[in-house]
N, C-alpha and C positions, 0 to 999 in steps of 0.2 A: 126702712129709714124712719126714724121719729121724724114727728113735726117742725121742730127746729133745724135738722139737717136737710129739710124739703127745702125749707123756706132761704136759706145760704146758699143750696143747688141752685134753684129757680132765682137767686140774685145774682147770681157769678154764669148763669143763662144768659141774660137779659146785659149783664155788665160785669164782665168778668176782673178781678181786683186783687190783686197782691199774688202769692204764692197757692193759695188756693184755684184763684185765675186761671193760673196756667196751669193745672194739672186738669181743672174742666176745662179748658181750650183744648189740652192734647185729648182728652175725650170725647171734645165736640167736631173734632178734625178725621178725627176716626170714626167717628158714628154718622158722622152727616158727609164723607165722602163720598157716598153714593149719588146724594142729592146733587153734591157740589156738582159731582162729573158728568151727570145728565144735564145739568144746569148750564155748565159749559159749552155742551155738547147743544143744546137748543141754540146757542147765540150765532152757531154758523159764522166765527170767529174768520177773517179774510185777513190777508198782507196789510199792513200799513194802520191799522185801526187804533182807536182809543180806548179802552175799554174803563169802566167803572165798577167797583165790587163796593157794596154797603156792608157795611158788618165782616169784615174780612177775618175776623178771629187772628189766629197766629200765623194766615197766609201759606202755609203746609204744603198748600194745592199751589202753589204759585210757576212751578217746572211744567205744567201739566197742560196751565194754558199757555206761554210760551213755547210750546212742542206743537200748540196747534196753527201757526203761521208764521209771517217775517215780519221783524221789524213792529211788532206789539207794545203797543206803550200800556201801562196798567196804571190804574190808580185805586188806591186802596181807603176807605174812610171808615172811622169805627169812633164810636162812643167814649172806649176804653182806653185810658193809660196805659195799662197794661199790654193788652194787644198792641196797641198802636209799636211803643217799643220792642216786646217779644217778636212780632213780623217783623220789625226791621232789624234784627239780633239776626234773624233765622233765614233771611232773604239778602241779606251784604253782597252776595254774586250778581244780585240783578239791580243793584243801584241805580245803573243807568237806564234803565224802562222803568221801574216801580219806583212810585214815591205814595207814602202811607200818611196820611191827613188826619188828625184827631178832629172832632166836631162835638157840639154838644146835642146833634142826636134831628132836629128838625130842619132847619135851613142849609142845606146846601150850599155851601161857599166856593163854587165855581160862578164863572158868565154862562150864558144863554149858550146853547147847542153847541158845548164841546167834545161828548161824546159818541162815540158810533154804537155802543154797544153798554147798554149797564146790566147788571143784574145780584140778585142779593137772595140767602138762603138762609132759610129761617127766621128769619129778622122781623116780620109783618104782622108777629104778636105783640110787639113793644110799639108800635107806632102809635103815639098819644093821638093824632088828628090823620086819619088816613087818605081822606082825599085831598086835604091839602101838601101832605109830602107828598103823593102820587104825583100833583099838581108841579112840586117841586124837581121832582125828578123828569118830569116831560120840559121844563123847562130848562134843565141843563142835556137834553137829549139832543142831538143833531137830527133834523128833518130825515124822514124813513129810518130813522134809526129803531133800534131793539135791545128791548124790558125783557128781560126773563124774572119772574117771581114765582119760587118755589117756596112753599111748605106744606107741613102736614095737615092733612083733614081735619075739621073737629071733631069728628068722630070716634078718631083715632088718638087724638090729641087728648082728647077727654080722658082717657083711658090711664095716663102717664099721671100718678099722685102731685107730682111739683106744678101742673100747668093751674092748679089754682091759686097759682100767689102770684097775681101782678099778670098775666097773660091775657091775652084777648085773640079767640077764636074763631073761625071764620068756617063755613063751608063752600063750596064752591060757590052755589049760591049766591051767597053773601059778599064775597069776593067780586063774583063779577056786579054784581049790584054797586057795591063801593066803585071799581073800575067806569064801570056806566055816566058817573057823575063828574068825568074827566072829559077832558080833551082826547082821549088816546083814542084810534080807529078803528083797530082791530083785534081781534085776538084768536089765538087757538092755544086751547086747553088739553091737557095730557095727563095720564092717573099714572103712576106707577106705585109699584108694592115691592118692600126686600126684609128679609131676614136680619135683623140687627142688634144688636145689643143693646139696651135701653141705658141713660145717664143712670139709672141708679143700678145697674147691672142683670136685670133682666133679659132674657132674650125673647127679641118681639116682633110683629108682623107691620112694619111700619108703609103706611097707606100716605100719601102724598101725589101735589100736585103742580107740574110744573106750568103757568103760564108763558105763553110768549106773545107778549105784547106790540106794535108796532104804532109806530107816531107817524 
């Protein structure tokens, strides 16, 4: 990919827009469902909960965690015009549990501890100010409730030509460092590796890390 077409990828990453949008959403839905389902799968998802997804893309995965209990409320929030509507274009059967929320990306616009369960995938390279959304997200968390934050390593990260326009990288490290300067109590860290097709069509050994955090 030339330079100019990095830098469009790596914008429609970060904030996916118009028709372009949505053809890197259907590739971000497909290459990061790995993450998502493990992502899922850490949240230890029960009957009756509330759950929170940051950065929901076109919501694709949305069958996958209503399959994992009863009675699931979802809520969905993303940065993106786009998304915001393409998820709710592509989710119309689950109206009644999911509602998708546009935001302008720092402040969470819920009250104080109305979720049981958030979690967000890929998303934690665009955060302008991380401790203080960290901050913000333990504040709409419900007491012992559970943070799953997944992404890729930077090690691994580094490696992909688009993560130098507008990204910011972390190693575990680093992450838990940032984490450390919260409120949150506890955590346990997890590495997983899979076979994947990279956004700009590569095939690659993608290195990630899922946290699961508790308040």
């Amino acid at each position: 990919m030339e330079k100019d077409e990095l830098k469009i990828l790596a914008q429609n990453l970060a904030n996916p827009e118009g028709e372009k949008g949505k053809e890197v959403a259907e590739m971000m839905n497909a290459a990061n469902i790995g993450m998502t389902l493990e992502s899922i799968k850490a949240l230890l998802i029960e009957d009756d909960e509330h759950l929170l997804e940051i950065g929901h893309g076109n919501a694709g995965h949305l069958k996958l965690i209503f399959d994992k209990a009863k009675n699931i409320r979802y809520t969905g929030i993303d940065i993106s015009e786009t998304m915001h509507n393409e998820a709710k274009n592509l989710n119309k059967e689950y109206k009644n549990q999911a509602e998708f929320v546009l935001y302008e990306g720092e402040k969470l616009p819920f009250e104080d501890k109305i979720f049981d369960k958030i979690f967000t995938v890929n998303t934690v390279y665009f955060w302008k100010k991380p401790v203080e959304y960290l901050n913000e997200i333990y504040r709409v968390l419900k007491n012992n409730g559970t943070f799953v934050l997944t992404f890729g390593q930077r090690e691994f990260m580094e490696k992909l030509p688009f993560t130098e326009y507008d990204f910011t990288l972390y190693s575990n490290s680093e992450m838990e460092e940032i984490i450390s300067k919260t409120p949150f109590v506890r955590m346990k860290m997890s590495e997983r590796e899979e076979d994947v097709k990279s956004k700009t069509g590569e095939q690659i050994r993608r290195i990630y890390t899922i946290l699961t955090i508790k308040k």
